[in-house]
Every structure is written in C-alpha cells, then in structure tokens.
ChimeraX commands (.cxc) that place a marker at each C-alpha (Angstrom):
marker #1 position -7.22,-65.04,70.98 radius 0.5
marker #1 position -5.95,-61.78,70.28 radius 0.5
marker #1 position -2.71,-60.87,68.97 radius 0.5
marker #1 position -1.65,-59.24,71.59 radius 0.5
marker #1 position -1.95,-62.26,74.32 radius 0.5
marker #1 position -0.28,-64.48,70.94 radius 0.5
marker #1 position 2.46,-62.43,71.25 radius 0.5
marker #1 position 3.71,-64.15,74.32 radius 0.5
marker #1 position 5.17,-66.86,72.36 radius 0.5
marker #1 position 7.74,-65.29,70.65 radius 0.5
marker #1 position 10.07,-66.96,67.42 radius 0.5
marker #1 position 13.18,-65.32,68.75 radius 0.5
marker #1 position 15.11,-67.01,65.46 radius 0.5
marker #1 position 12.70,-65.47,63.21 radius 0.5
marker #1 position 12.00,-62.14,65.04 radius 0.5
marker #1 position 15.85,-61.52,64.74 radius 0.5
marker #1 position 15.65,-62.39,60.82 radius 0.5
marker #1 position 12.84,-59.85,60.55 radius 0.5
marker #1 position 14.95,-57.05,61.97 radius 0.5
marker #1 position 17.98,-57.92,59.68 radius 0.5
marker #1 position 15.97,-57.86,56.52 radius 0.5
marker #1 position 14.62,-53.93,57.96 radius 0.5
marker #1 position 17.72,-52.35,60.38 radius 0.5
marker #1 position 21.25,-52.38,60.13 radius 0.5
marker #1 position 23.47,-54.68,61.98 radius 0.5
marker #1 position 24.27,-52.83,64.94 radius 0.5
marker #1 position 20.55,-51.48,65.46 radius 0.5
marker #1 position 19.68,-54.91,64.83 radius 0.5
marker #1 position 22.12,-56.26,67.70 radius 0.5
marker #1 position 20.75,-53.09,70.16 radius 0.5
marker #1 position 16.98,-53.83,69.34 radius 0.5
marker #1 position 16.83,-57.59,69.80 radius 0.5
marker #1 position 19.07,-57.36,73.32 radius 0.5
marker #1 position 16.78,-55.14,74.26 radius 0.5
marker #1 position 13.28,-57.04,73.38 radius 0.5
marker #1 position 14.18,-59.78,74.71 radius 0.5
marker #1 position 15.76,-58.43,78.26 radius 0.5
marker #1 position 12.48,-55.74,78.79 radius 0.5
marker #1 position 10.19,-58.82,77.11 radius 0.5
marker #1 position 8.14,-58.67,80.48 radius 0.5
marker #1 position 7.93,-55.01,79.97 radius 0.5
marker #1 position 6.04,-55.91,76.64 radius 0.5
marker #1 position 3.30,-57.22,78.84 radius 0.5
marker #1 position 3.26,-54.92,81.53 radius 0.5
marker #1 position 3.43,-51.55,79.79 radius 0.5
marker #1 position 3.19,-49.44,83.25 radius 0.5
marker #1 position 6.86,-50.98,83.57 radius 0.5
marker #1 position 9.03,-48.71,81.29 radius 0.5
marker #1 position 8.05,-45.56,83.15 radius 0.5
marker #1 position 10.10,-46.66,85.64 radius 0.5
marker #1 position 13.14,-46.92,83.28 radius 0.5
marker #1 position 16.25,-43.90,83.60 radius 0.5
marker #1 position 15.07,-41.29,80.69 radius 0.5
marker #1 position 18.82,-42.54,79.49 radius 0.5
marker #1 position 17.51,-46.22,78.51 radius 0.5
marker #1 position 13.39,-45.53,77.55 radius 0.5
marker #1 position 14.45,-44.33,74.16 radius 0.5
marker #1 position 16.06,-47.68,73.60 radius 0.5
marker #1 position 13.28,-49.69,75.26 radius 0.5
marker #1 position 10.34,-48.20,73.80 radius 0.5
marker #1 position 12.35,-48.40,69.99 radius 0.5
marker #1 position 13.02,-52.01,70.82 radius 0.5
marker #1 position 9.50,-53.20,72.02 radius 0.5
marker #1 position 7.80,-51.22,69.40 radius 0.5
marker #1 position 9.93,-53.25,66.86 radius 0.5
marker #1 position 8.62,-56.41,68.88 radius 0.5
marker #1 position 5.17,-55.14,68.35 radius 0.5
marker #1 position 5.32,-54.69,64.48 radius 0.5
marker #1 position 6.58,-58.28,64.75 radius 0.5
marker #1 position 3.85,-59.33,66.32 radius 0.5
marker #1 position 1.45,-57.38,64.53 radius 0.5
marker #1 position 0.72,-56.12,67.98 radius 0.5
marker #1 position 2.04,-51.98,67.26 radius 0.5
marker #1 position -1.40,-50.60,67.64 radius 0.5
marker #1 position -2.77,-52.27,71.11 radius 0.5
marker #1 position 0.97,-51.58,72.12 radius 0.5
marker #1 position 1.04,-47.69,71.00 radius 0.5
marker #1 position -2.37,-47.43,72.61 radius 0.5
marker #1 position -0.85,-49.26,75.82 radius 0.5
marker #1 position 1.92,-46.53,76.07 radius 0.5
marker #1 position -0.71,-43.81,75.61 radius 0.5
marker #1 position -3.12,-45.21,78.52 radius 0.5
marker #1 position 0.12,-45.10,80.84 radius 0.5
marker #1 position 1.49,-41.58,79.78 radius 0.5
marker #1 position 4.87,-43.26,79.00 radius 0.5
marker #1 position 6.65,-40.79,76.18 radius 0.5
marker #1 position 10.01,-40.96,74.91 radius 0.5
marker #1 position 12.72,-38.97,76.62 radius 0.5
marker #1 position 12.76,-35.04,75.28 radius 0.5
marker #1 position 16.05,-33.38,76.70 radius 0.5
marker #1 position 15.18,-30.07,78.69 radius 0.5
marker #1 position 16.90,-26.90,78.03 radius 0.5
marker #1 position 19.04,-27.85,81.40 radius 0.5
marker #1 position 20.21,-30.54,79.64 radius 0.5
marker #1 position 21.20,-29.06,76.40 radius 0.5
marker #1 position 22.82,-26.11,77.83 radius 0.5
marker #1 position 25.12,-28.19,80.25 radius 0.5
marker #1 position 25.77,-30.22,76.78 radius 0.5
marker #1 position 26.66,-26.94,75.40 radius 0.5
marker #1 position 28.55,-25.95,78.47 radius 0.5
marker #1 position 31.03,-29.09,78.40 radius 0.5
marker #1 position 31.59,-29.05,74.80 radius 0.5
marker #1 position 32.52,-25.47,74.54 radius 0.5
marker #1 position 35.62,-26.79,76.65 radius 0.5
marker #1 position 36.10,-29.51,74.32 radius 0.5
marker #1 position 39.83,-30.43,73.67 radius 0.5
marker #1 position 38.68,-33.19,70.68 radius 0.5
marker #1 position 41.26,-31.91,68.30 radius 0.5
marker #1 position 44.25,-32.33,70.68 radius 0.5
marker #1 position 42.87,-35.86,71.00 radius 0.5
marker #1 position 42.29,-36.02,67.24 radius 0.5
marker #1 position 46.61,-35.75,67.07 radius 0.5
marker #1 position 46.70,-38.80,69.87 radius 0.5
marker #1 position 44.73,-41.03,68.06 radius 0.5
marker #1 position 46.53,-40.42,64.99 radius 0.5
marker #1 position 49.82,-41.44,66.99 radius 0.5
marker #1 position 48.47,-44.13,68.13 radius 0.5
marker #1 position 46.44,-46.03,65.10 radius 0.5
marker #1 position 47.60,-47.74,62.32 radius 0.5
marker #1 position 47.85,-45.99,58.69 radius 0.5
marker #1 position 44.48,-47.10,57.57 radius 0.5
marker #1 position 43.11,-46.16,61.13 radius 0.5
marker #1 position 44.95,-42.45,60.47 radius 0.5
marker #1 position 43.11,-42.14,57.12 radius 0.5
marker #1 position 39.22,-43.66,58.42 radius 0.5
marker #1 position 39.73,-40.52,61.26 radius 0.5
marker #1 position 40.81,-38.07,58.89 radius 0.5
marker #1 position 37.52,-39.39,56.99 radius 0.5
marker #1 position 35.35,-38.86,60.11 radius 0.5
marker #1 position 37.07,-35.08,60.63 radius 0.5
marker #1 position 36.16,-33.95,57.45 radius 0.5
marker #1 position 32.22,-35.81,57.00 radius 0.5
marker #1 position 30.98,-35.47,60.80 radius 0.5
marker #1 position 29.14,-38.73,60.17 radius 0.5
marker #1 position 27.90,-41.28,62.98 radius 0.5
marker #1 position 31.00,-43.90,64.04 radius 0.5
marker #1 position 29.13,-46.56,62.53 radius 0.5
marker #1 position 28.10,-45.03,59.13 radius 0.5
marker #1 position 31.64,-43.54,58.71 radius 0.5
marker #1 position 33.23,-47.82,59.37 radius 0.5
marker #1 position 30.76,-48.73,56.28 radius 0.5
marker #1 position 31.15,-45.92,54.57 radius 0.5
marker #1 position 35.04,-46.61,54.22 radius 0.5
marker #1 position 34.84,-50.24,53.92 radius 0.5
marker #1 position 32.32,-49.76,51.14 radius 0.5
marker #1 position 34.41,-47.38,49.33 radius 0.5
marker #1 position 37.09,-50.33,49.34 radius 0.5
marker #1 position 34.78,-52.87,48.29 radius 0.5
marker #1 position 33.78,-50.99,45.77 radius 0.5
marker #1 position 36.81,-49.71,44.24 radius 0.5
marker #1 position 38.03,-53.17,44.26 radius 0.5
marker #1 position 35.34,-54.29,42.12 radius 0.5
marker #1 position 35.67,-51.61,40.06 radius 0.5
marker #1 position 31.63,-50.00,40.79 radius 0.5
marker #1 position 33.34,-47.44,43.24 radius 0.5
marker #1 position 30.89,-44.55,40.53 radius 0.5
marker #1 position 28.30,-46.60,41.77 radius 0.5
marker #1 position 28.82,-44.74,45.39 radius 0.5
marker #1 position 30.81,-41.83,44.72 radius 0.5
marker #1 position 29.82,-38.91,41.98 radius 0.5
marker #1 position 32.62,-37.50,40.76 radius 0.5
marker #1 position 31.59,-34.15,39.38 radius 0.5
marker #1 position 29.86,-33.80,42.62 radius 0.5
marker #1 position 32.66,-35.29,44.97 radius 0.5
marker #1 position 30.08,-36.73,46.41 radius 0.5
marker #1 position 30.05,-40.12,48.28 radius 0.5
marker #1 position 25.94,-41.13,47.46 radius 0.5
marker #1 position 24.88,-42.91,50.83 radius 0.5
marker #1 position 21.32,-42.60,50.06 radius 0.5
marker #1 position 22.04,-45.51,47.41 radius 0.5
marker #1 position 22.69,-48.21,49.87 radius 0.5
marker #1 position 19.76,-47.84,51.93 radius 0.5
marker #1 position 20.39,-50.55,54.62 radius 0.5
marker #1 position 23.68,-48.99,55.49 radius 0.5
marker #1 position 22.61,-45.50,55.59 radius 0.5
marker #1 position 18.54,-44.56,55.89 radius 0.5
marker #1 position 17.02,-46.18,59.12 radius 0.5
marker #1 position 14.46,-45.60,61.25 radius 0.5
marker #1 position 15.41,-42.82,62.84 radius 0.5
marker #1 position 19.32,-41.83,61.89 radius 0.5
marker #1 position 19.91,-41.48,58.17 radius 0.5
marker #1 position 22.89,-40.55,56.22 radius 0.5
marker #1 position 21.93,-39.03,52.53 radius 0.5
marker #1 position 25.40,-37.36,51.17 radius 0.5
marker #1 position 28.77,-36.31,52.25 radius 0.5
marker #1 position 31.22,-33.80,50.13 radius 0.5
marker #1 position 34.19,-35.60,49.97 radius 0.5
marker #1 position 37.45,-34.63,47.94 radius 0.5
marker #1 position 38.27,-37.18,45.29 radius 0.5
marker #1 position 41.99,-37.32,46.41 radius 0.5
marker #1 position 40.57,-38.73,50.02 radius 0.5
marker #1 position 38.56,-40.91,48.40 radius 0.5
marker #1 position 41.33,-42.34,46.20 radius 0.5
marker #1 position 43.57,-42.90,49.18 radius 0.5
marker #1 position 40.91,-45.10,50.95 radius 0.5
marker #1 position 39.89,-46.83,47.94 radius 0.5
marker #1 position 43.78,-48.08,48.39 radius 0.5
marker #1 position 44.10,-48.79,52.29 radius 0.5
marker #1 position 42.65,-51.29,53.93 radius 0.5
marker #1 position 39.30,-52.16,55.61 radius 0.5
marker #1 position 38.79,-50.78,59.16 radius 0.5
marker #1 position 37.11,-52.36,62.53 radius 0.5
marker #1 position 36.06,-50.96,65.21 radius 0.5
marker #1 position 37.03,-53.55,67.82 radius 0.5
marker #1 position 40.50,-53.11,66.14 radius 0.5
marker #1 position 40.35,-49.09,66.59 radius 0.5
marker #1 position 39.27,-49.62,70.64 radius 0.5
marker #1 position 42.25,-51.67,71.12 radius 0.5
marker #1 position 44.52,-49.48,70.22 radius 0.5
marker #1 position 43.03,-46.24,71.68 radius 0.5
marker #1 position 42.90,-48.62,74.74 radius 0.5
marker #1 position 45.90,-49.86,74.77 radius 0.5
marker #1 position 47.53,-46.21,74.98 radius 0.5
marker #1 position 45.05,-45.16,77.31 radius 0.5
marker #1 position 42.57,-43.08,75.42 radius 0.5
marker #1 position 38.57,-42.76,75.26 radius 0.5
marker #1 position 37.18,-43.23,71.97 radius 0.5
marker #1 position 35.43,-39.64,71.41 radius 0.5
marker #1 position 34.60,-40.24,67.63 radius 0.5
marker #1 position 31.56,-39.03,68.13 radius 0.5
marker #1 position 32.17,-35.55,69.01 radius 0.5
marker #1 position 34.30,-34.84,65.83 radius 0.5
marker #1 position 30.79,-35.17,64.22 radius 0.5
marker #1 position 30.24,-32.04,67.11 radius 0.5
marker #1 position 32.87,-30.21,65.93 radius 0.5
marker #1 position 32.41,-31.11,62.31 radius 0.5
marker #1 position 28.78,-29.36,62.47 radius 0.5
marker #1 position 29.96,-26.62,65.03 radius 0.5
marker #1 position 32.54,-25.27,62.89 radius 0.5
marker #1 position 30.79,-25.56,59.61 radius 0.5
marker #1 position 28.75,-22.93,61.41 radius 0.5
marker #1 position 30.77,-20.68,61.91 radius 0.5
marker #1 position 32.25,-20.59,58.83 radius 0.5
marker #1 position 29.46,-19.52,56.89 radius 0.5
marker #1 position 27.03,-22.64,56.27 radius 0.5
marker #1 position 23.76,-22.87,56.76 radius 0.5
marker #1 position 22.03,-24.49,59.64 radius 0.5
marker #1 position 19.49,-26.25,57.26 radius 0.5
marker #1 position 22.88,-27.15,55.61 radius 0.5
marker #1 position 24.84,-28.78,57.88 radius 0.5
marker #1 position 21.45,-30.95,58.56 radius 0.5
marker #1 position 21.46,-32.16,55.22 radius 0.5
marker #1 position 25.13,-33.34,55.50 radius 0.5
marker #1 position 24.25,-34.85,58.81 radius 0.5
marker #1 position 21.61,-36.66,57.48 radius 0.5
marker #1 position 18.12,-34.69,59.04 radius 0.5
marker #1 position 15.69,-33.13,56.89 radius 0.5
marker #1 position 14.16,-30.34,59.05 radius 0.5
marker #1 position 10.20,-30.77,59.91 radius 0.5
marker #1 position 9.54,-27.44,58.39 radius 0.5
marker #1 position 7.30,-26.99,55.62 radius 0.5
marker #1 position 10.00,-24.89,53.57 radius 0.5
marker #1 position 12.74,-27.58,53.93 radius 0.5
marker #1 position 10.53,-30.45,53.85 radius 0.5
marker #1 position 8.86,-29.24,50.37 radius 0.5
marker #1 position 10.74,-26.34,48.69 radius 0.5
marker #1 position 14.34,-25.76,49.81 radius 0.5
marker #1 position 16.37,-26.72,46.89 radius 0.5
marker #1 position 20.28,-25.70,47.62 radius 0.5
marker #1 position 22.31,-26.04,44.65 radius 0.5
marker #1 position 24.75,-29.05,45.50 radius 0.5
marker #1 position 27.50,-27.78,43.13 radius 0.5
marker #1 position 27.44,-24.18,45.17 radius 0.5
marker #1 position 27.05,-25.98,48.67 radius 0.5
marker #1 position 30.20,-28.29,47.93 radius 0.5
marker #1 position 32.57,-25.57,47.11 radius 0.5
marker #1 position 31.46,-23.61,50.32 radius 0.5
marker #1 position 32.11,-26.72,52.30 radius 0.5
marker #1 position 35.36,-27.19,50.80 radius 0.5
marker #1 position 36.31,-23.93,51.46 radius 0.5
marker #1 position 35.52,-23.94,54.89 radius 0.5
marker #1 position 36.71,-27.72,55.53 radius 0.5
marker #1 position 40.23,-26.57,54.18 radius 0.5
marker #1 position 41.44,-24.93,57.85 radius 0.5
marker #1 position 40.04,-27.61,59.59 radius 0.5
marker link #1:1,2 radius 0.2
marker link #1:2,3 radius 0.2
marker link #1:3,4 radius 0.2
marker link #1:4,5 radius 0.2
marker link #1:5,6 radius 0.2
marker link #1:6,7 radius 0.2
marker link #1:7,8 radius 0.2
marker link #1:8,9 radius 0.2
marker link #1:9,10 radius 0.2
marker link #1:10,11 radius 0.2
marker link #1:11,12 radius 0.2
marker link #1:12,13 radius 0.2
marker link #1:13,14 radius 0.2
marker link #1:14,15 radius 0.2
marker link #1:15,16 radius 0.2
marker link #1:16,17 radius 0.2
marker link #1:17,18 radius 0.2
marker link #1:18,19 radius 0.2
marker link #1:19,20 radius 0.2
marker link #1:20,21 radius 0.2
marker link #1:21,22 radius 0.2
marker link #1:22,23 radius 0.2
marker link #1:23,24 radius 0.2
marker link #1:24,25 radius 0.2
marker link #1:25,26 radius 0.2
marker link #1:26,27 radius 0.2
marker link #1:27,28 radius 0.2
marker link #1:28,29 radius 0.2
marker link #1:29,30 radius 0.2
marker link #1:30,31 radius 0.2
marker link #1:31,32 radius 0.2
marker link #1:32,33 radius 0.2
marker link #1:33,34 radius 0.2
marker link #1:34,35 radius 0.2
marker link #1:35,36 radius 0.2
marker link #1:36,37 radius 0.2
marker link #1:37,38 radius 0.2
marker link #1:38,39 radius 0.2
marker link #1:39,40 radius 0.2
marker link #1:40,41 radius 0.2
marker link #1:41,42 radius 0.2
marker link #1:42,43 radius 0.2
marker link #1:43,44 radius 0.2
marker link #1:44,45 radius 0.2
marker link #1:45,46 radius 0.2
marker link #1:46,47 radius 0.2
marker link #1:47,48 radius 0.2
marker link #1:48,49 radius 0.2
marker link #1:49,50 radius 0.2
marker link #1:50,51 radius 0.2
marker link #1:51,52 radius 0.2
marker link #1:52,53 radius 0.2
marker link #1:53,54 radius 0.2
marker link #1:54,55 radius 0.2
marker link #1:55,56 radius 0.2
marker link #1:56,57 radius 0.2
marker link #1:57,58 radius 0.2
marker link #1:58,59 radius 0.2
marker link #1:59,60 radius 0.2
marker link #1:60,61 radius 0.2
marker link #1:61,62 radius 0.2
marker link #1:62,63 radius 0.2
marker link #1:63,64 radius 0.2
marker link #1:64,65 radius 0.2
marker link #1:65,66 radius 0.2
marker link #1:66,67 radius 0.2
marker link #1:67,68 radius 0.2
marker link #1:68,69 radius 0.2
marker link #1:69,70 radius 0.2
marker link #1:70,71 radius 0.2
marker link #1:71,72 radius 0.2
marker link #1:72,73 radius 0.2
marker link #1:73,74 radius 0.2
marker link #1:74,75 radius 0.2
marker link #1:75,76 radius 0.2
marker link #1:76,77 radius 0.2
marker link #1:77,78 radius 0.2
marker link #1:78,79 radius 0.2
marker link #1:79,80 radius 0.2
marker link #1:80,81 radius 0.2
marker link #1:81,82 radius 0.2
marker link #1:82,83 radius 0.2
marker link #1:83,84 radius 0.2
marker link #1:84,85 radius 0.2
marker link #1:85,86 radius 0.2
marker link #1:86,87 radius 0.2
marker link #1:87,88 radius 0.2
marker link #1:88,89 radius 0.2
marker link #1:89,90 radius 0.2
marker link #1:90,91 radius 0.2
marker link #1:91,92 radius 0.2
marker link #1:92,93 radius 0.2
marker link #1:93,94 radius 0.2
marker link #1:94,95 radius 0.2
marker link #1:95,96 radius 0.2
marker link #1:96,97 radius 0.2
marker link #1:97,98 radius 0.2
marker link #1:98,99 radius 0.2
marker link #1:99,100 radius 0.2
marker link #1:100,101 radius 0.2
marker link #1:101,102 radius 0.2
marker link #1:102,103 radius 0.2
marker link #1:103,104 radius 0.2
marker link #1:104,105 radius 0.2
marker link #1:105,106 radius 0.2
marker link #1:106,107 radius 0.2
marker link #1:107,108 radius 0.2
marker link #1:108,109 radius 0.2
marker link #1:109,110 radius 0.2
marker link #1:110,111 radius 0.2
marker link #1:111,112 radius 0.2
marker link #1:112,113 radius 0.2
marker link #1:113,114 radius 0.2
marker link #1:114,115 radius 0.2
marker link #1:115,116 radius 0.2
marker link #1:116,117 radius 0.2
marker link #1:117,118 radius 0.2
marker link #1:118,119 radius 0.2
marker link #1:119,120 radius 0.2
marker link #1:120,121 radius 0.2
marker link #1:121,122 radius 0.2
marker link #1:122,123 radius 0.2
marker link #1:123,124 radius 0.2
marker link #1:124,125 radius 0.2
marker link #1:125,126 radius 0.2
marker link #1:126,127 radius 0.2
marker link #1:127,128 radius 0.2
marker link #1:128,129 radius 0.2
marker link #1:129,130 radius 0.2
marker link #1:130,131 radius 0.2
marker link #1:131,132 radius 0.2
marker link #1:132,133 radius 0.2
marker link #1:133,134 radius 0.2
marker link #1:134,135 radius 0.2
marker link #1:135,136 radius 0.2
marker link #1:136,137 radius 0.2
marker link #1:137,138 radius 0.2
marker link #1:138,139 radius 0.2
marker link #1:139,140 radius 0.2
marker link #1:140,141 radius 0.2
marker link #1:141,142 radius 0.2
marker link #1:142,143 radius 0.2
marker link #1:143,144 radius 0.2
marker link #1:144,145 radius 0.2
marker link #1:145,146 radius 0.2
marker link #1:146,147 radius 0.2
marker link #1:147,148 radius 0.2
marker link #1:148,149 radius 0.2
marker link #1:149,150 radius 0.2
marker link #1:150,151 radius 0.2
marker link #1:151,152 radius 0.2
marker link #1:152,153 radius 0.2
marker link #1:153,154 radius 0.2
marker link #1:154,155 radius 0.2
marker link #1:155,156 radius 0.2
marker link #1:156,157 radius 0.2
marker link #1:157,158 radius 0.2
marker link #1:158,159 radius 0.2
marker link #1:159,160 radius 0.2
marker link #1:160,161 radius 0.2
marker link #1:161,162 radius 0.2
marker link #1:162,163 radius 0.2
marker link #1:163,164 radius 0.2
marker link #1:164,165 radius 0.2
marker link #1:165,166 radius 0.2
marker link #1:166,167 radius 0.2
marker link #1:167,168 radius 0.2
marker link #1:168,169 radius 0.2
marker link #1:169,170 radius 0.2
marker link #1:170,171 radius 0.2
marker link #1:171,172 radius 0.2
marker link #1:172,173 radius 0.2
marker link #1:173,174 radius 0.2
marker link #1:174,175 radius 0.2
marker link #1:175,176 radius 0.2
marker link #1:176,177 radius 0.2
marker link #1:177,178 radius 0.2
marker link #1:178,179 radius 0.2
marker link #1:179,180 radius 0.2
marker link #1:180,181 radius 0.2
marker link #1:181,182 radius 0.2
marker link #1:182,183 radius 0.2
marker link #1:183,184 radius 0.2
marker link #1:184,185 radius 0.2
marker link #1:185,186 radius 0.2
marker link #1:186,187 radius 0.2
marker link #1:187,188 radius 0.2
marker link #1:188,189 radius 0.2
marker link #1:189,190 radius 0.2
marker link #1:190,191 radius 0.2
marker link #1:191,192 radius 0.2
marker link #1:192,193 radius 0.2
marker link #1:193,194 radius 0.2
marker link #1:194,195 radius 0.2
marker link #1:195,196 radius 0.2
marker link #1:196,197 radius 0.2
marker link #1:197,198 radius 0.2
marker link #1:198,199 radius 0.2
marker link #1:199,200 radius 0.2
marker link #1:200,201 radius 0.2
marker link #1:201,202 radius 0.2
marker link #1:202,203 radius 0.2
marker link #1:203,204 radius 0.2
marker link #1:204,205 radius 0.2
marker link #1:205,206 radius 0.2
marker link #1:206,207 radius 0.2
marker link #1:207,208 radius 0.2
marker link #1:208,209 radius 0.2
marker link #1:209,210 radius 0.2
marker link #1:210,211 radius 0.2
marker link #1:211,212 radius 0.2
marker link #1:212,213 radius 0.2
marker link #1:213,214 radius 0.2
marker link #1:214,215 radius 0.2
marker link #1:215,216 radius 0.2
marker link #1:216,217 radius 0.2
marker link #1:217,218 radius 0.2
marker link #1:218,219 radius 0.2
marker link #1:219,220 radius 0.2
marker link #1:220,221 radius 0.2
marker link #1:221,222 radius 0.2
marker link #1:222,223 radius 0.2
marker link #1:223,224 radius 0.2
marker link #1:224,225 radius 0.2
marker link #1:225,226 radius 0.2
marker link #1:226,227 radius 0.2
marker link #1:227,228 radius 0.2
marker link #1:228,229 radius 0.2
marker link #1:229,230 radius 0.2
marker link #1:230,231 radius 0.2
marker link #1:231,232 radius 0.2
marker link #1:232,233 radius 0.2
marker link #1:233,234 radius 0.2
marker link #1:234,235 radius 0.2
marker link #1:235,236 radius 0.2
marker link #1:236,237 radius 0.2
marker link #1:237,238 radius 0.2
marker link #1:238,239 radius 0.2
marker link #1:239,240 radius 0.2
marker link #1:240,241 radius 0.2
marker link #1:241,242 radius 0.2
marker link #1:242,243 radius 0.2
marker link #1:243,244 radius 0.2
marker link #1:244,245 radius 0.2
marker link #1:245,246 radius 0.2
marker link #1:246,247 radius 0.2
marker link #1:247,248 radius 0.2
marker link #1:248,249 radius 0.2
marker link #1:249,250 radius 0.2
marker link #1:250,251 radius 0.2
marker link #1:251,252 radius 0.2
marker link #1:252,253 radius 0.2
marker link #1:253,254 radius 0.2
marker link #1:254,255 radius 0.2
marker link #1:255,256 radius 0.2
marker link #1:256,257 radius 0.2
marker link #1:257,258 radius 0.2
marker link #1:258,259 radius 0.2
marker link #1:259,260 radius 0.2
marker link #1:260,261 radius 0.2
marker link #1:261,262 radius 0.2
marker link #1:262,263 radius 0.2
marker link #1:263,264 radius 0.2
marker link #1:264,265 radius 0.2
marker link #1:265,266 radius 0.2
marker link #1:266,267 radius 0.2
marker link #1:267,268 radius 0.2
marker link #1:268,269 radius 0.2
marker link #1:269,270 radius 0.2
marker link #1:270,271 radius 0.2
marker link #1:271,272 radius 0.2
marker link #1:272,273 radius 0.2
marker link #1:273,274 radius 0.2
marker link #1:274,275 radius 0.2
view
C-alpha cells in the first residue's frame, strides 16, 4: 500500500503535535482547521480549484502540511501539478485597487481612537506596532517576550543595546516560519524599557475593547503605513523589506547586499521621529 492511500487514516492527536513542534501557535491553529475541514480535498485534488482565490492559499498551505505528515508531499505536489491548481497571484487590478483604497487611508485618526479607548499597556503595545510595522501576531509576542524577559533578567538575550535592536531572529518559533518571518526591528531603548515595565497584552482583550467602543481592529495597516512612510522618507525599498522580515529573491540581496545596521538605524530613527 502506498503512502498516499495510508494517508487516509490520519492521527489527528499526533498530526497536531507535529505542527506545534514546526509552526507557531496561531499557524498551527489555521493549518490543522483547515486539514481537517478540506481532508476530502486531500483525496480529491481536482477539488481545491474550485475554492475562492481568497481561501486556496490557506488550503493548499494546510494540505501540503498534511502531506509532509504523511510523507505523502511528493504524490501530493505532483497531484496539484496534473490538475493545474496554483496558488493565488494577485493581478495588477488587484494591487492597484489595494493601492487605490489605502491612499485614502484614515489609520492614524483611528490610531488616536484606539489609544482612547485601550488600557495603558494596550496604548504602549500600539505605539510598539506604529513604530516596528510588524505582523499583529509577531508584535503580541514580541511585547510579551520583552516582559518575560526583562523579568528574568535575559531581556540582552533579545534586545542589543548598542544596536537598539530587538533580535527576533533568535527565537525562531516565534518569528521565522514558513512563509512570514520577522529578523530585526530598530527599536529605541526608552520604548523598550517602558514595556519591559507594563504588563502582558492579549489580543482577545484588545478586540473587546475596540469592540466595545465600536471600532475595527486595523492593526494591520499601521504595518502599511509603517513601510509606506519609511519610503518616503528616504529608506530603501530593499530596506524596509529587511525590517519587515523579506529577503528579496534577487541575486544582489540574496548574496551581497550588506547595509551597515548602525547607519540604517539612525536613518530609521530619524525618519520614525515625525511619525
């Protein structure tokens, strides 16, 4: 019997083990829902074409996970290839009406809402996500590790202090993942000295509140404006990938770009400082 007809019996207990020892806990949580509601899909490949380009990304991620499991990935791969089924690649349509919308973004007048409306250690984890444009996600374990880690004292471990630099690329399973990584953010040491002494963050906590005075949580487009303005103020594309965690496919980035951190930082300060 080959693997691939195996693979129908599936150790859900142990499959979800295997993607906790490799993702982190939220991709974990997206990946298994996702195996096991498209598990049929698994089987019949010709399936996730018919999926909304908004969900295949998702469902092809999630069943190719299920197929390393397995030890399935290449009769699986080759399955996707026989049926022409790709991952979704957004059109220049697509990103221009993205561009379009955001151009009329009013994110910083909601910045000053959310700030009236969340607690002081709430205030101080948006102010964090203003001036890093990291993902919602990275930024809640960023600041909860720089807690834990000032309370125990290690808190050099994580942050370099002649670079003001918080080190993600250090705790791996937080930061680098499959696709979404987080290597370094320039932070000022006085920010990172007024976390160290606030208290940890949630973000079911941070919904309720935004919720309760009637506003969306649009976290994720201060990481928009974040890279947007940085460009406009004088850093480099290539640059502002770095901080956002991409290394550009390019040969020249990939193998000999070497930016001088030091000389990056104080650019990034200087243009973070009329934010």
């Amino acid at each position: 019997m080959s693997g691939w007809e195996r693979s129908f019996n599936i150790d859900w207990t142990s499959y979800h083990q295997w993607l906790c020892s490799r993702y982190s806990k939220h991709y974990v949580s997206n990946v298994f829902a996702h195996s096991k509601r498209y598990f049929d899909y698994f089987h019949d490949v010709s399936k996730i074409s018919l999926i909304p380009s908004t969900r295949i990304d998702n469902v092809i991620d999630s069943l190719t996970a299920l197929s390393k499991f397995t030890g399935c990935y290449e009769q699986f791969k080759q399955q996707l290839k026989n049926y022409d089924i790709k991952r979704h690649k957004q059109n220049c349509i697509e990103s221009f009406m993205r561009i379009l919308t955001a151009s009329g973004s009013d994110v910083l007048d909601w910045y000053g809402k959310a700030l009236a409306a969340l607690r002081p250690n709430e205030q101080l984890f948006l102010k964090f996500c203003k001036l890093t444009g990291v993902r919602k996600e990275e930024a809640i374990n960023s600041y909860n590790l720089i807690i834990k880690l000032a309370s125990e004292d290690k808190l050099s471990e994580y942050y370099h202090r002649e670079l003001n630099c918080l080190m993600h690329f250090r705790y791996g399973k937080l930061f680098l993942r499959v696709k979404k990584n987080l290597f370094i953010s320039f932070v000022p040491e006085s920010l990172i000295n007024e976390i160290a002494n606030s208290t940890p963050v949630t973000y079911p906590a941070i919904l309720k509140r935004l919720n309760h005075y009637q506003l969306n949580v649009r976290i994720s487009e201060l990481r928009d404006y974040y890279g947007t303005y940085l460009l406009q103020h004088g850093i480099l594309e290539q640059e502002v990938n770095l901080l956002q965690g991409r290394i550009p496919v390019s040969v020249f980035c990939k193998h000999y770009w070497s930016p001088k951190l030091t000389e990056l930082r104080d650019r990034v300060f200087k243009a973070l400082e009329t934010i």
